[in-house]
N, C-alpha and C positions, 0 to 999 in steps of 0.2 A: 429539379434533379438534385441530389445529393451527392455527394462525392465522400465516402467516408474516410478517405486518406486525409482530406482536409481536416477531420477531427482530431488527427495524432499532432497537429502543428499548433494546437493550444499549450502556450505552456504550466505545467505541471510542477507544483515541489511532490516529495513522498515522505510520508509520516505515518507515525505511530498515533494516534486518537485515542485515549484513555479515559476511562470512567471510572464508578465506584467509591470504595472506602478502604479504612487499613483492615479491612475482615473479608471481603470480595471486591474484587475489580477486575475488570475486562478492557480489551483494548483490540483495533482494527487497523489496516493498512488504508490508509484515504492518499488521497490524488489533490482531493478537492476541499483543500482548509484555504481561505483568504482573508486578507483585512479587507474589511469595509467602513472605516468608520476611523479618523487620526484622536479624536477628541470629543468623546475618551475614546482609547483604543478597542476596538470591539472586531471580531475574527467569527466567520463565517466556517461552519463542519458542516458537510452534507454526508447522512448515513444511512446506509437501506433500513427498511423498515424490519426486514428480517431481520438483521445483524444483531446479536444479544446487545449490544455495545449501546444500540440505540434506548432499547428498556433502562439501562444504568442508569444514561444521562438523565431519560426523563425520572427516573426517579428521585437522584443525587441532585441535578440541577449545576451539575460542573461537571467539565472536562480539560483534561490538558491534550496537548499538541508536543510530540515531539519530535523534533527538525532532523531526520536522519541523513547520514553523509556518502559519499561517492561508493565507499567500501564496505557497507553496509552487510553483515553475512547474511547470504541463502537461508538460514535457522530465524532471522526476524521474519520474511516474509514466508513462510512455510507457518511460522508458531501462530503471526497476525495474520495471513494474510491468507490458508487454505484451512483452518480448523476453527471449529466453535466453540464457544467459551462456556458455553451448555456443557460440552463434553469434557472437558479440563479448564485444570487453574492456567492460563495463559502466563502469571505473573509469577507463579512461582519459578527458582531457579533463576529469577532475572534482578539485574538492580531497580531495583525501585525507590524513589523517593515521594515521601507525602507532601503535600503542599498545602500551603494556607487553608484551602479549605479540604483538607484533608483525600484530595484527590492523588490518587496514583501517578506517579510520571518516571516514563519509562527509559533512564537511562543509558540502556546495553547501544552501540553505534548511537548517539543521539549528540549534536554539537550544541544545538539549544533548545529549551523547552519554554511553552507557554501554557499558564494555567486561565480556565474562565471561567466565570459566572454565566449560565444561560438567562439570556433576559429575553427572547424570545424563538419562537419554534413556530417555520411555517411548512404546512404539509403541502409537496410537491409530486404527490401522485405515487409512485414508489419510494421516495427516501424522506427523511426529516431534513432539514436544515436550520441548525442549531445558529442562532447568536449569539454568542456570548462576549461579555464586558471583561476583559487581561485583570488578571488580578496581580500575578506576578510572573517575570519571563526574567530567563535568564542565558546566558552563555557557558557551554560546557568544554568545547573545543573551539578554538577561534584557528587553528589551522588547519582545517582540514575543508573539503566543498562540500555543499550540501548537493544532496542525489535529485537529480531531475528526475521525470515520467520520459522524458526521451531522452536521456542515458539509458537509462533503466532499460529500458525498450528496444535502444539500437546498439548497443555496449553489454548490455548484461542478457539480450534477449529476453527480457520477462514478458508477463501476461497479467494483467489484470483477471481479479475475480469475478466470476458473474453476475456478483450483487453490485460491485460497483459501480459508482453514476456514471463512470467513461467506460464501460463495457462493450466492444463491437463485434458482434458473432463474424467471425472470421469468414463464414461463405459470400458477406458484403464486399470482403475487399477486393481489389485487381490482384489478379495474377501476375507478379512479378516477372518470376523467373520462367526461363525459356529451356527449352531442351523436351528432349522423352525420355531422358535416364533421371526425372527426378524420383525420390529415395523418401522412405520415412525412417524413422527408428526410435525405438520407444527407450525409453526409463527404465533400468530393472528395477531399482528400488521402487517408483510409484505409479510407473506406467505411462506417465507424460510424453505422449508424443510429437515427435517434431517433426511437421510438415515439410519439404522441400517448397513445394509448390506454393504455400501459404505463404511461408516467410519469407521467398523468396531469395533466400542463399544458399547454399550448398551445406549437406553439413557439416563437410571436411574443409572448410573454407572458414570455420569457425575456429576463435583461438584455443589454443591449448588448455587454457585453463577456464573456458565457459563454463559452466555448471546451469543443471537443469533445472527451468527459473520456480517450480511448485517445493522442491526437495532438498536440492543442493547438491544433489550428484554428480561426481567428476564425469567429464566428457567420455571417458574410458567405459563407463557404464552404459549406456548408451545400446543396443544393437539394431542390426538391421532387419526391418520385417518387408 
C-alpha cells in the first residue's frame, strides 16, 4: 500500500533551474536539485522531458540553480512555473546574470546561486536527471530563509506542476476535512480552483493575504461557485 501523504514529508528546497546563452535561455521551477558528490562538488537536476528547459541543457551542457527565499513572489512561479518558454522569453524583464560559462542565472527573489557543468545525464523514464560538476556558486542574500516545498505547500498553499517529478493527482489523497458545507471557489483572474475538500481547510480560514498559488491573485479575487 502506498500512502501518498507520506510523499509531502520529503524534504524539498524550490528553485529556479536555468539554461541557455546571452541570446536564449529558459528556466523552470524544480523541487528536486541535490548534492550528490562533496569532492568535487557535483548537484543532481531532475527535469521533465517535456519541459523546454530540458532541450537547453542538453544542448548548452550547463545549467545554474537558483536558491529562492521564503518571500518569493507569486510572478516567479506563474513566469517559471505555469508557462512555456516555447511561448515567451521567460528572462526577459528579469535580472539576469551570465556565468562563467556563459549560462543565465536568475537573480529576481534568489539568496544564492549555483552554476554547472553536465557531465552526465541518465534517462529515468519521464524526466532527465542531469549531473552536473559546480563551476561557480555564490551568496546573494545571506539574510533572508531559503523557501521550502512544505512551506510552500502548507504557508503559501501552492501546487506543483504536472510535469514535475513530485506531482500527486490530488483524487490520491485522504480527505481531510469534515463537514457537508464544503465550498470551492475559483480564480477570476486564471481560474484556479480551490477545493475545500482537497485541501482540507476552509477557505475563510485562510490568511488575508494568501494569494492564488498558479497567478498571484489576492484572496479578494477569489469567488464562490
Amino acid at each position: 500500500m502506498i500512502n501518498f501523504e507520506a510523499l509531502f514529508k520529503v524534504s524539498y528546497g524550490l528553485y529556479i533551474v536555468s539554461s541557455g546563452d546571452n541570446f536564449k535561455g529558459n528556466g523552470f521551477i524544480s523541487n528536486t536539485v541535490s548534492q550528490v558528490t562533496a569532492k568535487p562538488a557535483r548537484f543532481a537536476a531532475c527535469c521533465n522531458k517535456n519541459n523546454y528547459t530540458s532541450q537547453v541543457i542538453q544542448k548548452t551542457g550547463v545549467f545554474s540553480v537558483s536558491v529562492l527565499h521564503k518571500d518569493t513572489s507569486p510572478d516567479i512561479f506563474n513566469r517559471f512555473g505555469y508557462k512555456s518558454g516555447k511561448e515567451f522569453n521567460k528572462m526577459e524583464g528579469m535580472q539576469v546574470r551570465y556565468g562563467e560559462t556563459g549560462v543565465p542565472i536568475v537573480l529576481d527573489d534568489a539568496i544564492a546561486f549555483l552554476e554547472c557543468r553536465v557531465i552526465q545525464t541518465f534517462d529515468v523514464g519521464t524526466h532527465w536527471i542531469f549531473i552536473g560538476e559546480l563551476v561557480q556558486s555564490e551568496i546573494l542574500d545571506d539574510t533572508r530563509e531559503p523557501l521550502t516545498y512544505m512551506y510552500y505547500r502548507h504557508v503559501k498553499k501552492g501546487v506543483v506542476p504536472r510535469n514535475a517529478p513530485t506531482y500527486i493527482d490530488r483524487s490520491k489523497l485522504e480527505n481531510k476535512a469534515t463537514g457537508t458545507d464544503l465550498k470551492k471557489y475559483k480564480c477570476t483572474d486564471c481560474g484556479y480552483i480551490y477545493d475545500e475538500a482537497k485541501e482540507g481547510k476552509k477557505f475563510s480560514d485562510l490568511p488575508e493575504n494568501w494569494v492564488c498559488p498558479v497567478c498571484g491573485a489576492p484572496k479578494k479575487d477569489f469567488v464562490e461557485i
